[in-house]
N, C-alpha and C positions, 0 to 999 in steps of 0.2 A: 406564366405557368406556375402553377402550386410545386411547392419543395416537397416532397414526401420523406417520411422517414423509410431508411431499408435496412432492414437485417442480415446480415453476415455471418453464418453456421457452416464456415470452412477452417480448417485448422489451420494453423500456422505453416506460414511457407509463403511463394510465389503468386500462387492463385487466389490468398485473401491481399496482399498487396496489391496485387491488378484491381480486383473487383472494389477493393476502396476506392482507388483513382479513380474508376469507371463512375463510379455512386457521385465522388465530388465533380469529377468534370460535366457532371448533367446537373448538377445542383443541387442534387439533394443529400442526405446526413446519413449517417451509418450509424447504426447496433449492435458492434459483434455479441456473441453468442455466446455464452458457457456452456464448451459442448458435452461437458464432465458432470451435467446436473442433470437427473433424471428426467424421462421423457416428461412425466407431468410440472418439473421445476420447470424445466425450459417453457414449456405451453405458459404456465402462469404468468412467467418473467414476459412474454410475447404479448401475451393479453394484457398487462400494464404497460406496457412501451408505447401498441402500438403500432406497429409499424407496416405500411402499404404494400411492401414485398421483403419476399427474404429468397436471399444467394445461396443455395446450399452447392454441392459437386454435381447436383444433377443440373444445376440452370436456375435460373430466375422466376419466380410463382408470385402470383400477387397471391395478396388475403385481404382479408374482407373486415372490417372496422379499423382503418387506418386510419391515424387522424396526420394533418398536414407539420410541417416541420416551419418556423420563422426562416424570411433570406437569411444566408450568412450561417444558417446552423451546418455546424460541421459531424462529429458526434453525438451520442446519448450513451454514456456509460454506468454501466451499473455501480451503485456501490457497493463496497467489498462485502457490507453486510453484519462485518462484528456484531452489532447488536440492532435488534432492530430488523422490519425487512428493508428490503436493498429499495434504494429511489433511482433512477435515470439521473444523472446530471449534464446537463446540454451545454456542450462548448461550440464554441462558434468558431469562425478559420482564425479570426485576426488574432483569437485567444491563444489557440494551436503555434501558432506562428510565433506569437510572442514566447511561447513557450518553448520552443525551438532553438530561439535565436538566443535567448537569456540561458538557457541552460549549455548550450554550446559554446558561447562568451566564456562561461565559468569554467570550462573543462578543458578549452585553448583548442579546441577542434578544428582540424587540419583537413585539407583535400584530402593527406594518407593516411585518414583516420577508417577506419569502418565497424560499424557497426553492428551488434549482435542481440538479437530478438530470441528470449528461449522463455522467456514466464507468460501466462497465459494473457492472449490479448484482449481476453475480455476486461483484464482487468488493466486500469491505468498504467501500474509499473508496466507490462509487458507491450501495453499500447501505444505510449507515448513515444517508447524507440524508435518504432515506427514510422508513428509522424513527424518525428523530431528528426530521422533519414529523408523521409521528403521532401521537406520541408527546405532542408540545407543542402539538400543533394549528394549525402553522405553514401557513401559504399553501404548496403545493408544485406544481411545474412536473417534470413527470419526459419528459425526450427519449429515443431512443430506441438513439440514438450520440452521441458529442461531433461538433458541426458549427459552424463558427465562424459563420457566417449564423442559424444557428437560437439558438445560446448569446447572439451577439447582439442579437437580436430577444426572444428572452425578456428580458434583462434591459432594456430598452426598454419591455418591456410593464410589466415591475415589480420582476422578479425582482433581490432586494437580497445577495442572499447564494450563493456555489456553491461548490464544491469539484473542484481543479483538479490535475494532473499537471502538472512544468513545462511539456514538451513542450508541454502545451496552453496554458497560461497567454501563452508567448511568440506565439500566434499571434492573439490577442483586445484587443480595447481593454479593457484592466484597471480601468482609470477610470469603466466602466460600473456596476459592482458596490460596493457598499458594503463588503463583506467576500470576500474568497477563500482559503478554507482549501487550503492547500497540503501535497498528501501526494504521496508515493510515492517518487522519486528525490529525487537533493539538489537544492535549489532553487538558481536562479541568483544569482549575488552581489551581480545591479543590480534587484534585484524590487521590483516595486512597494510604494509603503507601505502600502495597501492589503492587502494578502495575510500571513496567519497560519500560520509550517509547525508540522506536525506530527510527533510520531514517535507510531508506534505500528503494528500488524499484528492480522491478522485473532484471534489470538486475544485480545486486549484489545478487539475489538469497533468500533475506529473509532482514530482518534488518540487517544492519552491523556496527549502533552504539548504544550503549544502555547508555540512560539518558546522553547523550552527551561524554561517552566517549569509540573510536573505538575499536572493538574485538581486541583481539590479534590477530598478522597478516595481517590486517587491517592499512594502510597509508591514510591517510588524508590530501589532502594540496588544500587552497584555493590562485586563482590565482591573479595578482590584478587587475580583476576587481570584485571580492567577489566572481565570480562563482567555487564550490564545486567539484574539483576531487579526486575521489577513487580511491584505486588500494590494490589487495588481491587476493590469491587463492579462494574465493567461487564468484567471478565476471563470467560473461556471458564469454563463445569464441568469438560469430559474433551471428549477428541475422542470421534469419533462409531465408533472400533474399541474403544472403552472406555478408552485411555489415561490415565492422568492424570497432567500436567507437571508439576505444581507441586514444589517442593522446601519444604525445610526451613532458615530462618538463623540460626544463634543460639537454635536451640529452637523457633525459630516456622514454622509454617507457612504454604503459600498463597500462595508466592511463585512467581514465571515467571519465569524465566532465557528469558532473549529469544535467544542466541546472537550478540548485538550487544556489540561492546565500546566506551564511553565514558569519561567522565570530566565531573568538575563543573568548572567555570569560576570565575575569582575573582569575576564576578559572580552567582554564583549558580546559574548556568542550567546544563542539563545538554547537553553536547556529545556527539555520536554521533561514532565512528571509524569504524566499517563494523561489517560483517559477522565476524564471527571467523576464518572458513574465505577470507576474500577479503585477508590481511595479507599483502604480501610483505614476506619477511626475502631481503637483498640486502647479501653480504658483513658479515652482522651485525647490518645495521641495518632497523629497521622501517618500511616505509613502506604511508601508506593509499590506497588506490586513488583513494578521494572526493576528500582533496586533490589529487592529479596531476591530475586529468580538470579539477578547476578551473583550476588554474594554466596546464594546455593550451587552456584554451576563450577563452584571452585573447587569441589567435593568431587573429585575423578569419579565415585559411582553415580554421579546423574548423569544421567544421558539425555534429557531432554524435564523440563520441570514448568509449573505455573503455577500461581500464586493469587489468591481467593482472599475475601472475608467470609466469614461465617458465622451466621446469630449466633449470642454465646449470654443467656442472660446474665451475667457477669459482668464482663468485661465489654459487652455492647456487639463486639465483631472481634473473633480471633482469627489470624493470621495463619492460613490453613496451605498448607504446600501437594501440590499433586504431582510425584516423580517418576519418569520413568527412566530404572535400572540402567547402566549402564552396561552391565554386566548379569553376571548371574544372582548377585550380591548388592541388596538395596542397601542403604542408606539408610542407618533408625532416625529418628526423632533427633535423639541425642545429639546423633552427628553433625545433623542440619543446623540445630541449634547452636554449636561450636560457631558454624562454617559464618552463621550470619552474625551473632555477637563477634568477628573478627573486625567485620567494617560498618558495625552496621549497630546504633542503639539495641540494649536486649529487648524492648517491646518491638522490635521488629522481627523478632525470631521466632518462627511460627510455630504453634501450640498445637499442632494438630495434624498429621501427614497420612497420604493416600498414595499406594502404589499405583499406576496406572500403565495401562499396555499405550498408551497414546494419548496426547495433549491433543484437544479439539483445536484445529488450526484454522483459518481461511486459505486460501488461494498465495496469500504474499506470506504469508508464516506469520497473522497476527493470531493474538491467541483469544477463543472465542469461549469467554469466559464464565458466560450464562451455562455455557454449556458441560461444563464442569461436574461430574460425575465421580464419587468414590468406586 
């Protein structure tokens, strides 16, 4: 019998846990939903997937241009989207599993451990909880949005373990939680000891390096020009238009060039610079977005900030900060330019600032930078 793909348009909770089991014990692969995208974003996202039927609260519907899923496919997630539109990336069970067990090795997970599901499961971070509870057969709580009263309350009830965005992390008593895996943006610099970051993206399936150093199973090698490739059993087969990422290094195959540029550390560990496509070069020199936006967050009146190139015929790209207030009382130029000349070379200190009511974000709190607006 043909695998189909199916879609998943129910919120977080009980009744999308069931209907995933239901989907995998008949064989075939799930799609959840993003059910926060307008009706015609969702339509689009549906019509590149794909997919044979979709689950919403009323029942099970087929649709008509389905195409079939490979044995063995488990999901099709979308990616977060940062730049670019979003691809499907298709993981398979044994990938899911691997990524289960590897992730939960690293975290020391226990029978009385459990589990807490609150970031959207369409996307990776909030999905892989999930699987990564079934999988090992952990106690799981899945909510239906992040709500600090409810995130609260569950771990009160029991809940030992969650997986958090910083955004959200800052607004919760972190003390409640035995472990909090931290993905998505950079984490803040005063974090609690408590919390675990990750690197990693939808097509590796969940994180796959924690606080810089990779799961077991997990190979790591940067190329020379800094850019980041992976390779491990919890990685993606092909996206779901049939692509397939992987490259070749040294003769070998099955590597995934992330499009992230790092570097290893004297201790060992592996450091993230950004994004490839997010480097401003400013009269020569390179500077990375992620440290500016730290070294400004030091400035008690920012309240949330991102950090741009911008043509400058001059200087080629200047260093351009987008803030938002933290107070009633922004932040000038001047100030900014203090805060980052403290830790930070002076061509790092941006030439150019924009009040803003909101930093365009994604779904995990990366910041989506194209989008960038004075």
């Amino acid at each position: 019998m043909t695998s189909q793909l199916v879609a998943l348009d129910l919120p977080g909770g009980a009744e999308f846990v069931d209907a995933l089991c239901r989907v995998w014990d008949r064989g075939d692969a799930a799609f959840p939903v993003d059910r926060r995208l307008p009706v015609a974003g969702q339509h689009a996202l549906l019509a590149a997937m794909a997919p044979a039927a979709v689950i919403d609260p009323s029942g099970e519907h087929t649709v008509s241009g389905g195409r079939p899923v490979e044995p063995g496919d488990a999901l099709v997630v979308a990616t977060s989207g940062s730049t670019g539109e979003p691809k499907g990336a298709v993981l398979v069970h044994d990938a899911i599993r691997a990524s289960a067990l590897a992730t939960s090795e690293r975290l020391s997970v226990t029978d009385d451990d459990h589990w807490l599901a609150c970031l959207p499961l369409a996307h990776v971070g909030g999905l892989s909880v999930v699987t990564r509870a079934i999988h090992t057969g952990t106690t799981l709580t899945v909510l239906p949005r992040f709500d600090v009263d409810a995130v609260e309350a569950a771990a009160r009830d029991g809940a030992t373990l969650v997986s958090l965005v910083a955004t959200a992390l800052g607004r919760i008593d972190a003390s409640l939680f035995r472990t909090i895996v931290l993905g998505g943006s950079a984490a803040p610099p005063d974090r609690p000891t408590n919390t675990v970051t990750t690197y990693g993206m939808t097509e590796t399936g969940s994180g796959v390096v924690y606080d810089g150093v990779p799961l077991d199973g997990v190979d790591v090698r940067i190329d020379a020009d800094g850019e980041i490739h992976l390779r491990g059993p919890m990685l993606l087969r092909a996206y779901r238009d049939g692509r397939d990422p992987f490259v070749a290094l040294d003769g070998v195959g099955g590597w995934l060039p992330t499009g992230d540029v790092g570097r290893w550390l004297d201790d060992g560990r592996l450091h993230v610079d950004g994004r490839r496509g997010d480097l401003i070069i400013t009269g020569g020199e390179n500077v990375w977005p992620d440290a500016v936006e730290r070294a400004l967050r030091t400035d008690p009146r920012v309240g949330d900030v991102a950090v741009t190139g911008t043509t400058d015929p001059e200087w080629g790209q200047i260093v351009t900060a987008y803030v938002v207030p933290a107070g009633l009382v922004a932040p000038t130029l001047d100030d900014l330019r203090r805060a980052a000349k403290e830790s930070l070379p002076a061509y790092c200190a941006p030439r150019a600032l924009y009040v803003v009511d909101a930093i365009p974000r994604t779904a995990l709190g990366k910041t989506r930078r194209t989008e960038l607006r004075p």
